[in-house]
N, C-alpha and C positions, 0 to 999 in steps of 0.2 A: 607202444614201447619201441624204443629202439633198436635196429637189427646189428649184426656185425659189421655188414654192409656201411651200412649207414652212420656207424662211426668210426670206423675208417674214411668214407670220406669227408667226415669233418674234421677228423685230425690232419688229414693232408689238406685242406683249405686252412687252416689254421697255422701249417707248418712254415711258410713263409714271414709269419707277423711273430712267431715264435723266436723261430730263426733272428730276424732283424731286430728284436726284442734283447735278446741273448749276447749278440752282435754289439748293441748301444751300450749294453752293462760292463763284456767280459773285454772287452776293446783299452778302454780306459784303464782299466784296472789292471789288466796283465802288463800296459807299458808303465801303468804307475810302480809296480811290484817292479819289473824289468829295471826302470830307473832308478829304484831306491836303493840298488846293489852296485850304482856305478859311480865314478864323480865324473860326474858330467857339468862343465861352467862353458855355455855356449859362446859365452864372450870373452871368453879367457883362457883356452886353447882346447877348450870342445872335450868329446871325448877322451878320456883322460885311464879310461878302464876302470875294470874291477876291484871292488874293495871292501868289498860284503857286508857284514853288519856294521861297519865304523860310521856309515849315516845315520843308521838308527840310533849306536852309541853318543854318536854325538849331538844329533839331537831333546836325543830321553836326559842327555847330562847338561845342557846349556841352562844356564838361571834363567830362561826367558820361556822355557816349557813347563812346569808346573805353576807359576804365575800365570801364564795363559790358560791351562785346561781351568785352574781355578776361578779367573773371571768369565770362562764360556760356563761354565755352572753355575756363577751367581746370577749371569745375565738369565739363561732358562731358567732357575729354579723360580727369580723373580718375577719374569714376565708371567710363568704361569700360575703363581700365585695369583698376578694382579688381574688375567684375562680371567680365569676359572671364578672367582669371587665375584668381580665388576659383571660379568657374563652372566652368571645367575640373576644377581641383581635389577641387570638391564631386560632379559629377557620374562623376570617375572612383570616388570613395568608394562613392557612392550606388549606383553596379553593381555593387559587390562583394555576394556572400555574406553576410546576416547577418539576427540575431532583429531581429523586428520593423520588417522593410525598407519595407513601405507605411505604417506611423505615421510614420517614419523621414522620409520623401518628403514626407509632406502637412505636416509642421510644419517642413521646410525651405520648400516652397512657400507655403506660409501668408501671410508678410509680403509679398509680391505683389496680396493681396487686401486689406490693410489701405489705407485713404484715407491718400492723403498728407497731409491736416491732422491727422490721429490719430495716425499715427509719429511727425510731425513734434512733435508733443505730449509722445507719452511719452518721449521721446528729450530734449527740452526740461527734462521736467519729474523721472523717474525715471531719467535716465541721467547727465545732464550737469550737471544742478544743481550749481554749487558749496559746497553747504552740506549739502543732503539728498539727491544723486545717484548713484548705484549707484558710480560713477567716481572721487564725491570719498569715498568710504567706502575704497574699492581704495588708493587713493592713499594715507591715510590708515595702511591697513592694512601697507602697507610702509614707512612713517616718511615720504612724501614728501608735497610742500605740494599740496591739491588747487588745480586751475585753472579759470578758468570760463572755457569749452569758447566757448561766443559771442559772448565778446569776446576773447581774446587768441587763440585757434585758430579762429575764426569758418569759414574755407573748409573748411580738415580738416573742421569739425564738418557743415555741410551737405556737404560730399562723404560721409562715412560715412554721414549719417540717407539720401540718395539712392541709395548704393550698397545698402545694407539692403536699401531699396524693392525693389530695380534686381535686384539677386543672385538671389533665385527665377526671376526670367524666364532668365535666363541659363542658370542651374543645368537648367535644363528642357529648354531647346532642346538644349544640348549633351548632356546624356543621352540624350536619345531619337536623335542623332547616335550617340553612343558604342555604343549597343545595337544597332544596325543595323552596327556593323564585323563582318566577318568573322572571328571565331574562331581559324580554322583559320588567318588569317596571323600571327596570335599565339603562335599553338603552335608554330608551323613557326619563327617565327624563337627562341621559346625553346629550341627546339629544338636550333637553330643555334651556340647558345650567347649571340644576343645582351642584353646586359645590361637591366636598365628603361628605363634615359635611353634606350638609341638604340631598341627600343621606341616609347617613349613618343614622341619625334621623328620616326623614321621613317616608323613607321604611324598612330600615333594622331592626331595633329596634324596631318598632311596630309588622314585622314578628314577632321577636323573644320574643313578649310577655309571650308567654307560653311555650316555653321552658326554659325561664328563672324562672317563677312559678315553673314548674316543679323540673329545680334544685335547687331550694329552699328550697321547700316542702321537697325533699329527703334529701337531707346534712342535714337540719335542726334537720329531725329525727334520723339520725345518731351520729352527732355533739354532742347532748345534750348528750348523753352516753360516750363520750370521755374518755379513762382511760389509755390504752397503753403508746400510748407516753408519760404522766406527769410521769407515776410511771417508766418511763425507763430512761426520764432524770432530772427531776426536784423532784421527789418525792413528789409534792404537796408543796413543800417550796417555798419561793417567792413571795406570794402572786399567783400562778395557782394554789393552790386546788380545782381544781372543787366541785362540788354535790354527780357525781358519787364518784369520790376519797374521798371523805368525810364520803359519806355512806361503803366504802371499811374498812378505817380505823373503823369505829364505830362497824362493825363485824369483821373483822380477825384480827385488832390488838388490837381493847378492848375489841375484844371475847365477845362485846352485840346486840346480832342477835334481840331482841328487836327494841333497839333502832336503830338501822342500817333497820329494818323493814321499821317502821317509815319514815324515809329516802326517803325509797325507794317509800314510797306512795306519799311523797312530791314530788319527782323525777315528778311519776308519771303524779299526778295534775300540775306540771311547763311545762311538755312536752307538756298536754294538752290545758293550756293556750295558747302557742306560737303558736301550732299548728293551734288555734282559731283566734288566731292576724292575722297570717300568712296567711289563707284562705281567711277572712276578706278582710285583705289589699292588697294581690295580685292573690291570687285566683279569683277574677273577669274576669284577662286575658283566664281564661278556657268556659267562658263564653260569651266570645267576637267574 
């Protein structure tokens, strides 16, 4: 058992990584807060003072912010329909029996490890292309007209090139879920006579209650930050300007780290929300 001693000195060994922990979080965030109270335009005569909530106000009232939080929801709400579902799917395959099961595993996992500017790329440039793209060759191949993927499907198309992303992590978590079910309840209900679906429903899926929370909770806090991809192939046109991409333009290209401040507090408070939903409505699986 621990003494008093003795954890006192691991909290004072701890206190430095604590410290600089604390440091990396509250740093950003107090000049984010600090700048959203000012108009600051560094290229257009700087410091300019105080002006309290009219960044927010005008922000939270520009047509260009509920259009945006709205496609940062569609994009998460889609990807993780399409990772969660495909994820199950993939990792019940991936337990099964067969040649070659670990090459099998690491080149489904693979596109996990690829930079989202780089998928974001070949996906742009060898997939989607309307003229040279893997898609308008398919298209082509069965008599019908190819279409270009980022401008007339522009959301489909970043949902896909993110789900891509998104699908290894998934695929992973739930496996290593799937492999830890007990067997012998499988057997016994085959046994039983029951078919796959009730199977698959009964026991597999209530296992995988919380690994599925899991990957929810995670992508979800990822997700909302989403920026690479749109600015590589859609540039936020089409109706995908996210939040993040919104708040990017408001500081680097109209040069108002004020107002882009702001932004980034709303950012904030929306991540918060979700994440509150999100706990809420399926975080009880941790608890189960």
């Amino acid at each position: 058992m621990a003494t008093q001693h003795s954890r006192s000195v691991a909290r004072l060994m701890m206190a430095p990584a604590v410290v600089l922990l604390l440091g990396w979080m509250l740093v950003p965030l107090t000049m984010t807060l600090y700048f959203s109270f000012k108009k600051y335009l560094p290229l257009r005569g700087g410091d300019l003072g105080w002006v309290g909530f009219d960044n927010y106000v005008r922000f939270v009232s520009s047509s260009t912010f509920w259009p945006a939080v709205q496609a940062t929801l569609v994009i998460v709400g889609g990807v993780l329909i399409i990772t969660v579902i495909l994820g199950i799917l993939l990792a019940m395959l991936l337990d099964q029996p067969m040649w070659g099961q670990g090459i099998v595993r690491i080149l489904v996992i693979a596109p996990f490890f690829v930079m989202p500017t780089v998928s974001a790329l070949v996906w742009k440039n060898m997939f989607m292309d309307p003229v040279n793209g893997l898609l308008a060759h398919l298209w082509r191949f069965f008599g019908a007209e190819p279409i270009s993927w980022l401008s007339e499907a522009s959301m489909t198309s970043i949902i896909m090139i993110v789900s891509w992303q998104w699908l290894p992590f998934a695929t992973l978590i739930l496996l290593t879920a799937i492999q830890s079910l007990d067997s012998e309840q499988l057997e016994a209900a085959e046994m039983d006579g029951a078919p796959p679906l009730k199977r698959f429903y009964h026991i597999i899926l209530p296992h995988l209650g919380r690994a599925i929370t899991i990957v929810i909770l995670i992508q979800t806090i990822f997700l909302l930050s989403i920026f690479a991809e749109i600015f590589v192939t859609t540039g936020g046109a089409f109706g995908t300007r996210t939040l993040t991409y919104l708040i990017f333009q408001r500081v680097l290209e109209s040069q108002n780290v004020g107002l882009g401040s702001a932004g980034g507090v709303y950012a904030i408070i929306l991540a918060n929300i979700v994440a509150i939903f999100l706990m809420r409505i399926v975080g009880k699986n941790l608890d189960a």
